[in-house]
C-alpha positions as CSV (number, residue, x, y, z in Angstrom):
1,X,76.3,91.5,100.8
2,X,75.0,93.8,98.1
3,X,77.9,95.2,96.1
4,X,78.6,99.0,96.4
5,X,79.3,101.8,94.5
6,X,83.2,102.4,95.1
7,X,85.6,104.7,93.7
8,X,88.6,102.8,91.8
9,X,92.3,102.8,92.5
10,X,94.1,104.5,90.0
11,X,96.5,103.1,88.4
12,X,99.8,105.0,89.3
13,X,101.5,105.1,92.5
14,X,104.0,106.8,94.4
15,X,103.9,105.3,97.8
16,X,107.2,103.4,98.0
17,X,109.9,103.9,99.7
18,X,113.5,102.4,99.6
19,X,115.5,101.7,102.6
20,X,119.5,102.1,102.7
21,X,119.1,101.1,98.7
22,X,121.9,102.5,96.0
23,X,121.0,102.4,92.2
24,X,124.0,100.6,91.3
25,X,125.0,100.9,87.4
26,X,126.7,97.6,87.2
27,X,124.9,94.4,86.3
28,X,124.9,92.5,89.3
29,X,125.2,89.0,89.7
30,X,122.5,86.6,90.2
31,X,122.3,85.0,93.7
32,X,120.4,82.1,95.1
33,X,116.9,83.3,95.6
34,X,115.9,82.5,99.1
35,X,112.7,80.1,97.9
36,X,112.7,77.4,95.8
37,X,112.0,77.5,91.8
38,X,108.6,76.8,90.9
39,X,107.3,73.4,89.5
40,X,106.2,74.2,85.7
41,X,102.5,74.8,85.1
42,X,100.4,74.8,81.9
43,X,100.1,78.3,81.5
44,X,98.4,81.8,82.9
45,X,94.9,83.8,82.3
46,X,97.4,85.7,80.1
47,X,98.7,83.4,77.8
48,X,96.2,84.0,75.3
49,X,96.4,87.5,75.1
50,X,97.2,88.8,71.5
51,X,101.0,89.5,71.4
52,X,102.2,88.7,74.7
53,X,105.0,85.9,75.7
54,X,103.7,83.7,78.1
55,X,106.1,83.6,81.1
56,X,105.1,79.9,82.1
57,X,104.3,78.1,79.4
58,X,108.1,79.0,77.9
59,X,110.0,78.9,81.0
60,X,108.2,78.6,84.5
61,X,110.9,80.0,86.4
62,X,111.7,83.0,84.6
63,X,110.0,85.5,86.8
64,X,111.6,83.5,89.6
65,X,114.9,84.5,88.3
66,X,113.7,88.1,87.5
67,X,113.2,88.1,91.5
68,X,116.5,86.4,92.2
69,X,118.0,89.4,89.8
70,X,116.2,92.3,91.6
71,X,116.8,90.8,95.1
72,X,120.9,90.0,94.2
73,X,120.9,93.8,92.8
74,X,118.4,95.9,95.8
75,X,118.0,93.6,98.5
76,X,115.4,93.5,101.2
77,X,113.0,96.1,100.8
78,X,111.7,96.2,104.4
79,X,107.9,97.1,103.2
80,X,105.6,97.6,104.2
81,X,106.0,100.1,106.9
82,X,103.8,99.8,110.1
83,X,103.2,99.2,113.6
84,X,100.4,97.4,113.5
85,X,98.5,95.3,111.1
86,X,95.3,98.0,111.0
87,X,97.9,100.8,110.5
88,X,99.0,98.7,107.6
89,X,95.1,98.4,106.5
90,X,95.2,102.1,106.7
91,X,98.2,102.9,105.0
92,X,97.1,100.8,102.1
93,X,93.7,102.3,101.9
94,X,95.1,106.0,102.2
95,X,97.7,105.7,99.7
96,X,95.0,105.8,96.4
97,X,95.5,108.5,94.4
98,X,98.4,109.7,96.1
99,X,101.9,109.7,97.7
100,X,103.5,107.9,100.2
101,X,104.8,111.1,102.0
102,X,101.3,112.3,102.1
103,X,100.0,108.9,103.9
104,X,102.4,109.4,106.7
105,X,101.3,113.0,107.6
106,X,97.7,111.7,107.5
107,X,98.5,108.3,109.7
108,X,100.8,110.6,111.8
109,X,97.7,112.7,112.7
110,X,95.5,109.7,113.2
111,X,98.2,108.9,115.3
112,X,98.4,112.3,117.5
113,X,95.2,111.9,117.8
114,X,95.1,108.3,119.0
115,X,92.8,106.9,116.4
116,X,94.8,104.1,115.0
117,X,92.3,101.4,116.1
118,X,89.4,99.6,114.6
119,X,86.8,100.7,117.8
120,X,88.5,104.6,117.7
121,X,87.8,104.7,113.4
122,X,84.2,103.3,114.5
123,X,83.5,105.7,117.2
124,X,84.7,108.9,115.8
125,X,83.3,111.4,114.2
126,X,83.3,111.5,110.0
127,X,84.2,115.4,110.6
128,X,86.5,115.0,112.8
129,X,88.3,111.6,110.6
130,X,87.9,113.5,107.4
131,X,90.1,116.7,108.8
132,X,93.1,114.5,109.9
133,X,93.1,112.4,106.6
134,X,93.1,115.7,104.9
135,X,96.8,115.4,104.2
136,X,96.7,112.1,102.0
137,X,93.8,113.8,99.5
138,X,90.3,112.7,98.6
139,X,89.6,113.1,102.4
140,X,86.2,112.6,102.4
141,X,85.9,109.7,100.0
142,X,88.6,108.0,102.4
143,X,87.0,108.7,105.5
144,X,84.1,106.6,104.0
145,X,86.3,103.6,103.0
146,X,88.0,103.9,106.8
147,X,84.7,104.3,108.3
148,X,82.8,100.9,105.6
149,X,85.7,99.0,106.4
150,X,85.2,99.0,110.2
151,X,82.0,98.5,109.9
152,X,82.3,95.7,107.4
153,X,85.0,94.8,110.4
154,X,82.3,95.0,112.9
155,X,79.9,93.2,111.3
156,X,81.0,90.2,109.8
157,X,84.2,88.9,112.2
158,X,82.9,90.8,115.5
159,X,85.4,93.4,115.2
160,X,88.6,91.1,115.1
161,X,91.4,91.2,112.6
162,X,92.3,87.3,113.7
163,X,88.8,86.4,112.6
164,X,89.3,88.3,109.6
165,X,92.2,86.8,108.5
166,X,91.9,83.4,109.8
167,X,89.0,83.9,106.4
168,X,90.1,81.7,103.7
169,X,91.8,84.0,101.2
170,X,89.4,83.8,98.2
171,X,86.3,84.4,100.4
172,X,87.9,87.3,102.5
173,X,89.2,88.7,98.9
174,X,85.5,88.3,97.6
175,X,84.0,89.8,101.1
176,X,86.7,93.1,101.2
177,X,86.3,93.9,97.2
178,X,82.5,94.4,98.4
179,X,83.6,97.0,100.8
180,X,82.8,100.8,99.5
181,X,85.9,102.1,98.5
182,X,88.3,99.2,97.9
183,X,89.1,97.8,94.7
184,X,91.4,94.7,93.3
185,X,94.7,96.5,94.3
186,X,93.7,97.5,98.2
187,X,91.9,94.6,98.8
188,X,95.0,92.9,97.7
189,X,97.6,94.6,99.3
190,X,95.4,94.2,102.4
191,X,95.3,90.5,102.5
192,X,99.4,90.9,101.6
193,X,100.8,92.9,104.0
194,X,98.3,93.0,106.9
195,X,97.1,89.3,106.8
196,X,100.0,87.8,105.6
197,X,97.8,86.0,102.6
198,X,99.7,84.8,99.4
199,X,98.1,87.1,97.0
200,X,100.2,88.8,94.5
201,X,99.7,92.8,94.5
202,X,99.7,94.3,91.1
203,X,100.4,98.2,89.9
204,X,101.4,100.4,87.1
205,X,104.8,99.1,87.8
206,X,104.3,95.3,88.1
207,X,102.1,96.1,84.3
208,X,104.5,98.3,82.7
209,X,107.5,95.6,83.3
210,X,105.5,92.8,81.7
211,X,104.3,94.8,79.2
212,X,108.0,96.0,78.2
213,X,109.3,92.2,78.9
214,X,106.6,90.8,76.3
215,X,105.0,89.2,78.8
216,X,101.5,90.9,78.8
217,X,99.4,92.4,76.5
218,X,98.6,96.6,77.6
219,X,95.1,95.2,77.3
220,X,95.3,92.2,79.9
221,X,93.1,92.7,83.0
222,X,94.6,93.3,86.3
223,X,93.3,89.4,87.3
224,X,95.2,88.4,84.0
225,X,98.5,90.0,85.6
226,X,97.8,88.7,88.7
227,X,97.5,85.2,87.5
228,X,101.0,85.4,85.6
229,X,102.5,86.4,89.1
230,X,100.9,83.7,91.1
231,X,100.7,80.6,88.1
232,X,104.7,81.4,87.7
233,X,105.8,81.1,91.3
234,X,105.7,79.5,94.8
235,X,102.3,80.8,96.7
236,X,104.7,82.0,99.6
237,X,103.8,85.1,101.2
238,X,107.0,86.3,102.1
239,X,107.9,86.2,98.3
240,X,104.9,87.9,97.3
241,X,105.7,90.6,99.8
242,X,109.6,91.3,98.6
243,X,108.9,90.5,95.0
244,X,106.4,93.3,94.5
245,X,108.3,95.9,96.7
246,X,111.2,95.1,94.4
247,X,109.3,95.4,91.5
248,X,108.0,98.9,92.4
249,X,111.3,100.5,93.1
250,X,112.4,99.2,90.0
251,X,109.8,100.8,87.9
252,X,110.5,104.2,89.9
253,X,114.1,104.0,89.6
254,X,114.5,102.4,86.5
255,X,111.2,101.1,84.4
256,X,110.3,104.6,84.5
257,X,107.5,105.7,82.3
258,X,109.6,108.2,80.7
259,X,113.2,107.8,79.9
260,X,114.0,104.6,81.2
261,X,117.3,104.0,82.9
262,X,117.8,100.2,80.7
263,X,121.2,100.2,81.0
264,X,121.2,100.3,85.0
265,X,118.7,97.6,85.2
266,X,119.2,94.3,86.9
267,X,116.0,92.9,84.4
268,X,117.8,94.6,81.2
269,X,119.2,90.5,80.5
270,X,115.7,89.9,80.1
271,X,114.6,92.5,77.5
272,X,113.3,91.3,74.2
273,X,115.9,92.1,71.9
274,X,119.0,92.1,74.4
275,X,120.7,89.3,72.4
276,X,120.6,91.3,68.7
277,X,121.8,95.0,70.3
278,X,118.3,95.9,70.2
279,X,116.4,98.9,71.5
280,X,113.5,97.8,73.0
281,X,111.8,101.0,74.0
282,X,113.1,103.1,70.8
283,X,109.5,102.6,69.2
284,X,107.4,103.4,72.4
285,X,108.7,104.4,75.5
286,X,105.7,105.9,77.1
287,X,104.0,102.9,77.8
């Protein structure tokens, strides 16, 4: 399949919710993460990146106990929210370039309107799918994704999300990043949440914690980041899923961009610095 021209994900997000979640301002403890620790590897796509602290070639399970801190602290994040896995598919292509709140009025209407299937995205009219996705922004250009993604649907597994996930995941990965509209982060989060594929999601969230944590380099690509994630732990779905939902509420609680609440958060242990009274953000905390 030819690729397409596509318009890119950007990179902030803010599309998460939390569910029956409290900021709490103590350190909390560290529990037993529910999955095992990860056998040590020889290193990430990362490692080599000028300034950065590679995760696995130091200490293979300490993003696994960065994930046993945020799930001890926040829980089960319950995400992502749907009622069917092409809802899901829908949600994650609606939410570029915008806000969660703004994908459910747009899925609501899809809803109302009884279009939240594969054959009713097919069948109706771009007019008619580009007023109701109004709400979630760059209406047009997402009624285009919707409407190539059925197609692509159509096409190449006969219409059947079972076919399409039953694809093994670097080939479906390969086959949805050639669909107009979707980049690395969709196409991820597709194979995630709706298909249940262990493929770690990355965002401005997952990138600004590394970054902060020494970990990556703020030039590192987003497969770089991606292969720190998925070279550091257990390919287990289920992980994947909570891990990065965790992640993103701490970067919008806590890693914020600006004015970072440090002290409140469950990673602050890890911080470069920690150990000597440091600041680690007092020379740049825009990043």
């Amino acid at each position: 399949m030819p690729r397409k021209a596509r318009f890119l994900d950007l990179p902030f997000y803010d599309r998460y919710r939390a569910f029956e979640m409290s900021a709490s301002r103590s350190r909390p403890k560290i529990v037993h993460s529910p999955f095992p620790a990860p056998a040590a590897v020889s290193g990430t796509a990362s490692a080599s990146a000028a300034g950065a602290r590679p995760p696995v070639s130091e200490d293979a399970g300490l993003l696994h106990s960065y994930y046993g801190a945020l799930f001890a602290a926040h829980g089960p994040q319950h995400w992502w929210p749907g009622r069917s896995r092409f809802e899901i598919i829908v949600g994650a292509i609606l939410t570029q370039n915008t806000s969660w709140k703004n994908v459910e009025r747009a899925i609501s209407n899809l809803r109302l309107a009884k279009l939240l299937s594969a054959r009713a995205i097919k069948e109706v009219r771009a007019s008619t799918l580009a007023a109701l996705l109004r709400p979630s922004g760059y209406f047009r250009q997402k009624t285009k994704t919707l409407k190539a993604f059925v197609a692509f649907l159509y096409s190449e597994h006969s219409g059947s999300l079972d076919r399409l996930f039953a694809t093994p995941t670097d080939a479906l990965r390969a086959q949805l990043l050639e669909v107009r509209g979707i980049g690395p982060e969709t196409a991820d989060s597709i194979l995630l949440y709706a298909g249940r594929h262990p493929v770690f999601v990355v965002d401005a969230y997952s990138r600004r914690i590394l970054e902060r944590h020494g970990l990556a380099h703020p030039r590192s690509s987003y497969e770089q980041l991606r292969s720190i994630f998925e070279s550091s732990l257990p390919r287990d779905h289920q992980l994947f899923n909570e891990f990065h939902a965790l992640i993103v509420h701490t970067g919008k609680q806590f890693c914020r961009k600006s004015s970072p609440a440090c002290s409140h958060c469950a990673l602050q242990r890890f911080l470069p610095g920690q150990a000597f009274g440091q600041s680690p953000l007092a020379a740049d905390s825009t990043r």
